[in-house]
N, C-alpha and C positions, 0 to 999 in steps of 0.2 A: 342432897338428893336422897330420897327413902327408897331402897330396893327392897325384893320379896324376899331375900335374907342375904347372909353374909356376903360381902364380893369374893371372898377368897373361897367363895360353896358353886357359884355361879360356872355354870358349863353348857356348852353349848346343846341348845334346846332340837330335839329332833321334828321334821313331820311326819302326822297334821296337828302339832299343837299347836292352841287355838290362838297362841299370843302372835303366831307367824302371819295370823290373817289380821291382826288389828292395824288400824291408820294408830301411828303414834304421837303422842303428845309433846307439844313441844317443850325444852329445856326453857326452865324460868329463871334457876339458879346455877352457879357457879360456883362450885367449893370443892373442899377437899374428897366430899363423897363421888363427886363426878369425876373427879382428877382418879381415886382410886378403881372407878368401872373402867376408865378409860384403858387404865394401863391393864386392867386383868381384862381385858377384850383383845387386848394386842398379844399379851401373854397367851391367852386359846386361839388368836388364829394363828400365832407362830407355831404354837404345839400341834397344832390342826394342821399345818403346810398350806395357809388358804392365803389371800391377796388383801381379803375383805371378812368383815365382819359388822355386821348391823347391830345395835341393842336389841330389838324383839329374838337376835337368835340366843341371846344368854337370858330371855325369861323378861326384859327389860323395857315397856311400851312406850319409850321416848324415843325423840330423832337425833339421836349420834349413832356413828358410826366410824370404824379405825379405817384404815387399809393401808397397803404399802406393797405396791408393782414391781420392786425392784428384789425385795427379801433381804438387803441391807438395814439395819437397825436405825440408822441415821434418818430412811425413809419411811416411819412410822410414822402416820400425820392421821389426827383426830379433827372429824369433823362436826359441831354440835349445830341444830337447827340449819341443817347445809339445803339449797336451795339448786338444783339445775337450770341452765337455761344455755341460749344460744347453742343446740343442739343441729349438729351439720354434721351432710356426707350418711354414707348410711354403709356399715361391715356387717357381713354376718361372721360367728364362731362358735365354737362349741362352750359351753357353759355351764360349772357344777357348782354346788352350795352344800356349805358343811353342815346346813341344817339338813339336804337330803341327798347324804353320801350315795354314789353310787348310780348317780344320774346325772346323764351327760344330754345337753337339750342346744341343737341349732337353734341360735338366737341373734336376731338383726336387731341391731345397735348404729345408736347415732356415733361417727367417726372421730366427734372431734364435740366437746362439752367444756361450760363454764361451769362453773360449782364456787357460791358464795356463802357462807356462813360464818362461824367463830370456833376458836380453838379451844380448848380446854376451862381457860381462863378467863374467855369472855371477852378478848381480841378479835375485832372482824380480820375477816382471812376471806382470800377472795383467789381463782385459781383457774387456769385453761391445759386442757388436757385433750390427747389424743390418746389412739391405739390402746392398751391395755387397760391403763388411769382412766379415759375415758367409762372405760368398760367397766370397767369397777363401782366407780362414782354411781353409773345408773342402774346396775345390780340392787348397790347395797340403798340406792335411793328408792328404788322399787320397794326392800324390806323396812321402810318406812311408813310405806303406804299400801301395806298388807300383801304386795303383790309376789309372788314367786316365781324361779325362772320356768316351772313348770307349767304356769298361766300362760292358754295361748298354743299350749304345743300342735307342732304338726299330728297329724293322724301318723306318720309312719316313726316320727320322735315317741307319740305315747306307746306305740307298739313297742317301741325299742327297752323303752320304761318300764313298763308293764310290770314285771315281775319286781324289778330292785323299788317299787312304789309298792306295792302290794306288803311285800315286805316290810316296810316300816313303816305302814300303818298294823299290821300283825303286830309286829315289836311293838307297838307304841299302846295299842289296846293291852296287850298284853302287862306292858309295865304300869297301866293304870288302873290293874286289878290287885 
């Protein structure tokens, strides 16, 4: 796999950078360069304290993505070209992303998700999930498909927003001068 530079340079991307809006392309190959995005994705969301982490948030426009609901190591699980479906039940909760610290957006979620895809290695893996896994799954499957948990917000969520969005798009113009 050819990244925009070294994996071990690779940190996670803030918004409104423009890679968090792309549909990503899917994985074609299996090797040791995926193997090593895979594992420094899991290393920044552990460093990050996050659940989930997508490739477009480390700069990366493919569909894999890590997560792990639990924060046990054992439960690191990479998903490459992961696909949702049979989506039931419907929860709302509150929901942040390490690509825009600082923002916390009520967000309705299906209760209970399938998720099919392959591992690392290019093993199909195939998986049903509830409560939080679920929640995750459709997160980080949203940051696939350029979607943010910001899309969509209530009128009294963007008010609540307002400033901590403001703010990192300042930051963000600013770090691109």
């Amino acid at each position: 796999m050819r990244l925009p530079q070294p994996v071990d340079k690779l940190r996670i991307v803030m918004y409104p950078a423009a890679v968090l809006r792309k549909r990503c392309a899917p994985i074609k190959g299996f090797d040791d360069g995926l193997a090593e995005l895979a594992q420094r994705m899991i290393a920044l969301m552990h460093e990050a304290r996050g659940v989930g982490l997508a490739a477009p948030q480390v700069g990366v426009s493919h569909r894999l993505f890590v997560c792990n609901a639990t924060g046990q190591p054992d439960d690191d699980t990479v998903w490459v070209n992961p696909v949702l479906s049979d989506l039931e039940g419907s929860v709302e909760a509150d929901e942040g992303c390490l690509s825009i610290p600082g923002v916390n957006v009520p967000k309705r979620r299906a209760a209970r998700a399938r998720l099919r895809g392959f591992d690392v290695h290019g093993r199909p893996s195939e998986a049903t999930a509830t409560e939080l896994l679920a929640r995750i799954w459709q997160h980080e499957s949203d940051h696939l498909n350029g979607v943010l948990v910001i899309d969509g917000m209530s009128e009294a969520a963007e008010l609540a927003n307002r400033r901590a969005i403001k703010q990192l798009e300042a930051d963000y113009a600013t770090a691109r001068r």
